[in-house]
Structures are given as C-alpha cells and as structure tokens.
C-alpha atoms as one frame of an Amber mdcrd trajectory, in Angstrom:
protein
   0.000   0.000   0.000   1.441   3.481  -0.904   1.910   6.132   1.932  -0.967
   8.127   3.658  -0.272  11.735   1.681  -0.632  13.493   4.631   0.964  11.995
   8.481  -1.018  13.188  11.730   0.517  11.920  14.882  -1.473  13.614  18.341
   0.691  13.799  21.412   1.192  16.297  24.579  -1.763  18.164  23.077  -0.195
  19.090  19.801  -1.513  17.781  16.709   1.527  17.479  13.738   0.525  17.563
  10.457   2.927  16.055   8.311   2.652  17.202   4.180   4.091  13.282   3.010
   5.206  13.653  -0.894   9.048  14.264  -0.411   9.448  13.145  -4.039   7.907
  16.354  -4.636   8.706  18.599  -2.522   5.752  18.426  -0.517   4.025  20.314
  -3.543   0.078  20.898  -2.819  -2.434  19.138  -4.877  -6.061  18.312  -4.767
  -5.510  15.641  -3.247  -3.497  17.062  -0.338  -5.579  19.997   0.335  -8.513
  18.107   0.955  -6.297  15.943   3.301  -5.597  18.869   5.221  -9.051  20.184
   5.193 -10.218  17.212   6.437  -7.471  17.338   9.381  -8.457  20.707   9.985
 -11.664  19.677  10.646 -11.064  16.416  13.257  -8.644  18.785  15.293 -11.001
  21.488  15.736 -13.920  19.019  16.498 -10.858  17.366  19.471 -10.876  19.018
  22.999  -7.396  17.224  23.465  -5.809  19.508  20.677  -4.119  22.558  21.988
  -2.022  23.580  18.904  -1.851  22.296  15.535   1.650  21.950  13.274   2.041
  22.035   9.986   5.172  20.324   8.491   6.885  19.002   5.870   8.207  15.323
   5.439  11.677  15.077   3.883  14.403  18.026   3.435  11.615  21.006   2.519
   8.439  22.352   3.679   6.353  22.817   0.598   7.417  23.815  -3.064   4.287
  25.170  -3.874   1.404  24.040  -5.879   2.238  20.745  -8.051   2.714  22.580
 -11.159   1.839  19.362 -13.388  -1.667  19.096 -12.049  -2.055  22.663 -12.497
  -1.376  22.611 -16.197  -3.494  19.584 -16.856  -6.352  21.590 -14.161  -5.863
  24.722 -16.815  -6.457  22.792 -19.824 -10.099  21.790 -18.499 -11.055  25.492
 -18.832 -11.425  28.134 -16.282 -14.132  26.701 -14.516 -12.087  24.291 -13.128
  -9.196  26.601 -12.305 -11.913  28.598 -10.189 -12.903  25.388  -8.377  -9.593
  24.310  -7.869  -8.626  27.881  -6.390 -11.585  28.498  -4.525 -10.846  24.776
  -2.836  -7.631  26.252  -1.484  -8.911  29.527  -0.482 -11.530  27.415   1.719
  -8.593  25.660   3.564  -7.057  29.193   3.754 -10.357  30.247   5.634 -10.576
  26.592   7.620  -7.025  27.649   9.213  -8.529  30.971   9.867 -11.057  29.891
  11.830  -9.730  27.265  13.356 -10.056  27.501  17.338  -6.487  26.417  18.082
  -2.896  28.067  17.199  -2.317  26.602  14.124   2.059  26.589  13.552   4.095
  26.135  10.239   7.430  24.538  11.098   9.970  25.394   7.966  12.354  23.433
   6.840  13.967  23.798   3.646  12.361  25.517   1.313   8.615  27.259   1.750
   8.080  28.913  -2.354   4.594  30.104  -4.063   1.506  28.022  -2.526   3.960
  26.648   0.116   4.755  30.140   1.484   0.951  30.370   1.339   0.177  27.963
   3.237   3.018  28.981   6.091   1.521  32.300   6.208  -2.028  31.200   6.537
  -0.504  29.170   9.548  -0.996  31.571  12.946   2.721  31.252  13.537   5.867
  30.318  11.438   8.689  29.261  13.019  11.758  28.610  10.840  15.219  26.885
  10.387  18.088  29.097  10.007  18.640  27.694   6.539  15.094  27.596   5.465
  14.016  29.353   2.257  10.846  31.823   2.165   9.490  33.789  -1.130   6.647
  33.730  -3.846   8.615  33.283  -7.078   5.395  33.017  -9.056   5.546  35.866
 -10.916   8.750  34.513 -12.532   6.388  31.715 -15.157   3.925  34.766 -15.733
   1.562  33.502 -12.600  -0.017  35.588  -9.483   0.093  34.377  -6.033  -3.399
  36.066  -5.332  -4.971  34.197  -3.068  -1.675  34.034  -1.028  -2.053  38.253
  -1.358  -5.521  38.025   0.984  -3.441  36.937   3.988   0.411  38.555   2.797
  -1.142  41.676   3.381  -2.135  41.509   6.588   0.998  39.839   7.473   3.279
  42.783   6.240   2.737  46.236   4.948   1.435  47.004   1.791   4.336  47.666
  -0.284   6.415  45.225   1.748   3.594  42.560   0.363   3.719  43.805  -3.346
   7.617  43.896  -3.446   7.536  40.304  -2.464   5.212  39.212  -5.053   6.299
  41.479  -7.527   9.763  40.674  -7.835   9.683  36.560  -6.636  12.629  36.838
  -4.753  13.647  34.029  -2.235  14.719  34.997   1.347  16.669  33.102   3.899
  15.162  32.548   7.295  16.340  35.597   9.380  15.745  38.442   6.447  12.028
  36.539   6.251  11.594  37.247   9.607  12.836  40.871   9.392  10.074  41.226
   6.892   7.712  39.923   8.930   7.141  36.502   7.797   8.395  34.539  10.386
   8.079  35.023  14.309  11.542  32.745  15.359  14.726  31.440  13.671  16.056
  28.845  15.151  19.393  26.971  14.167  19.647  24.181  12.243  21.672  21.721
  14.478  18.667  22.484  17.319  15.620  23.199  14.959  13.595  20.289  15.966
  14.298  20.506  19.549  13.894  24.530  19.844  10.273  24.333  17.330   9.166
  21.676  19.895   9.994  23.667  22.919   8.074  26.583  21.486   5.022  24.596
  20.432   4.815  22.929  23.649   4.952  26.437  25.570   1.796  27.343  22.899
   0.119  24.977  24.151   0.540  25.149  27.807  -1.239  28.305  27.702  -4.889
  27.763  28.943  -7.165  26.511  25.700  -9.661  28.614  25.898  -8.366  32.212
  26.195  -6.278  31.449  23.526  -9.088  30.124  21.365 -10.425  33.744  22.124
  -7.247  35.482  21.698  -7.377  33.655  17.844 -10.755  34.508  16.956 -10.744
  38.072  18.247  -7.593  38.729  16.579  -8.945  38.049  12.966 -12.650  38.855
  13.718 -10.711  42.721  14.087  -9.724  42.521  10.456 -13.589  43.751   9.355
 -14.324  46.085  11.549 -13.509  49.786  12.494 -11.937  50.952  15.540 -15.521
  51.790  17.943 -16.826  48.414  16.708 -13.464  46.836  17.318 -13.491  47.922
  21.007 -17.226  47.201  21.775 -15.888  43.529  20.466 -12.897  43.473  22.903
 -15.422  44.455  25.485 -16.989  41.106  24.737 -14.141  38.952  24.609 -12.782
  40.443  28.005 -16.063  39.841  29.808 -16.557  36.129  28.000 -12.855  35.726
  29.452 -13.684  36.862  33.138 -16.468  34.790  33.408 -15.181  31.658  32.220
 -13.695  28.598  34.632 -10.365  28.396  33.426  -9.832  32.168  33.821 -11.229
  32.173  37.490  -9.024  29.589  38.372  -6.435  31.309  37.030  -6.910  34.131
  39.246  -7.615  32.548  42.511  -4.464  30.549  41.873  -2.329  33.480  40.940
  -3.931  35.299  44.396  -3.270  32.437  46.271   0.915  32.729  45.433   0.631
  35.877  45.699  -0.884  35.604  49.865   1.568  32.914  50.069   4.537  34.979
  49.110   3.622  38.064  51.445   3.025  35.865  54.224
C-alpha cells in the first residue's frame, strides 16, 4: 500500500501535520488539500488539541502548488481553475477559523503556494537555513490568493515587493520582513520548534481560542466596533472557569509569598 499523503501523529496536546510527498517537494495538490481540510476539521472538532503543526516530510516544507496538475487543471477550462482555487482559499479560511494556534514549522524551502500555506498558519517558526518567497511571478503567474493573507501579514508595499519581484529569502531576512516570528538553528531546529510549540500549548485553551478569533474577527471592523468587540471577549474571558481559576491561583501565590 502506498503512503498516507498526509501523516497526523497527536501527542502532549499538539496535533503534527505532516505534508508526506518528499518526491515532490511536498508540492500541494487536490488531493493534499482536501487531506488537510479534512485534518483541519477532526482537530477542531478534538478538545485534546491545543495547537496544531504544519510540516513538511523530507528536506523542505512545501514547493508550492504541483505545477503538473495545475497545467493539466488549466487545460479543463477556467471553470475548473476557479474550483480548484476556490478549494484552497476554503482551507485558507478553515485555518482561519480554526479555534487552536495553528504553527508552520519550515524546513527547507517554503516557495509560491507553500509560502501560502506557512503564512495562513498563525505562527511560522523557521530553520536558520530555510528558504521563504513567492517566485510566481517569474512563469507569468499571481500568487493572489496568497495576497488576501500577505497583506495583513506585512505592509502594503512590503507585500507587493515580495510578489512582484519573486525573490527568495533566507530565514532571518524573512523574519525581518515579517514573515516569520523565530529562527532557530539548524543543528537544534527540531528541539527549539518543539519547545516553542509545547509552551503554545501550555497556555490555557480557551483564552487562547479567544485570543485567535478576536484577533482576525478585528480585520472587518472599524476601531468603535473593534473595542465594543474586545469588550466582549474580556467579559466572555472573566467569566469563564479556566480564567477564574487562574486568578484565585495566581492570588493564592501571591498571599503565600507576602506571608
């Protein structure tokens, strides 16, 4: 039998996705994104998950979009290039909304839909030697959907200089740009990722499930809406358990040091 296309392996509370077609570079295809969209789906519907990884199996991260299938997708007509677009916009939206930190963990290289899908990931964390960029424009293609979330991630002409030109950036200049949130080496990548994943999710499910969703629910609305929102989310967060616990236990040290 020929490997699962996509690994998931559940332990300590973090869910690793594993992208499984080294022969290609991890490059996305239908086939794959459902896979992950289907992931996506379990882990939010699992109270055990408190962070989800995305990875890649093999010496890279994700190559981008399998270029083959997109050629033969192209020669259907545009009706199927919509579908096929719109399909990976949804998973875009699925990681969005997912309730847990969702984390891309880059190795190698991460180029056109594979950037994509690092930036649609809450968090990037990245070798030092990794490889970050949207070459696309260099075979006459636009990274557009990738644009929706690039722009959010950086500024504006920060966003079109990176799609514009399709340059590839090592690790630390991606996270200058804004890209990536930590660089780790690459004798110690696995161990420092997992130490940073496993402080994610230490922190207390649910206020970080609200921390998530407030976060991008911002994106649509003005600044007075924005803070009656906040409001919300602050006085959802008092009132729930885990954030009363959290303050009587944080009271109790505090007696305990004083007296």
């Amino acid at each position: 039998m020929s490997e699962p296309i996509l690994l998931h392996e559940l332990r300590d509370g973090v869910s690793s996705l594993t992208l499984n077609r080294p022969e290609k570079r991890n490059a996305l295809n239908a086939a794959l994104v459902q896979a992950l969209a289907g992931a996506l789906d379990r882990t939010a519907a699992d109270p055990a998950v408190r962070v989800v990884t995305v990875e890649g199996a093999g010496k890279d991260f994700c190559a981008g979009a399998d270029l083959a299938e997109l050629e033969r997708i192209a020669e259907m007509g545009r009706d199927d290039s919509l579908a096929d677009a719109r399909a990976l916009g949804a998973l875009f939206l699925k990681m969005r909304r997912h309730p847990r930190p969702i984390v891309a963990i880059v190795r190698g290289r991460a180029l056109a839909g594979g950037c994509g899908l690092a930036t649609a990931c809450d968090l990037v964390l990245a070798s030092e030697d990794a490889e970050l960029g949207y070459p696309e424009i260099h075979i006459g293609f636009v990274p557009a959907l990738v644009m929706t979330l690039l722009r959010r991630k950086v500024t504006e002409g920060r966003a079109f200089e990176l799609v514009a030109l399709g340059a590839r950036h090592r690790a630390e200049e991606a996270r200058r740009m804004g890209l990536v949130n930590a660089v780790f080496p690459a004798a110690t990548f696995a161990m420092d990722a997992a130490r940073y994943v496993a402080e994610l999710a230490s922190r207390p499910p649910g206020a970080a499930e609200l921390t998530k969703r407030l976060l991008y629910e911002l994106d649509a609305m003005d600044f007075e809406w924005g803070l009656e929102r906040a409001a919300q989310v602050n006085a959802d967060a008092r009132s729930s358990e885990e954030c009363k616990a959290g303050v009587r236990s944080f009271l109790d040290r505090s007696r305990q040091e004083r007296g």
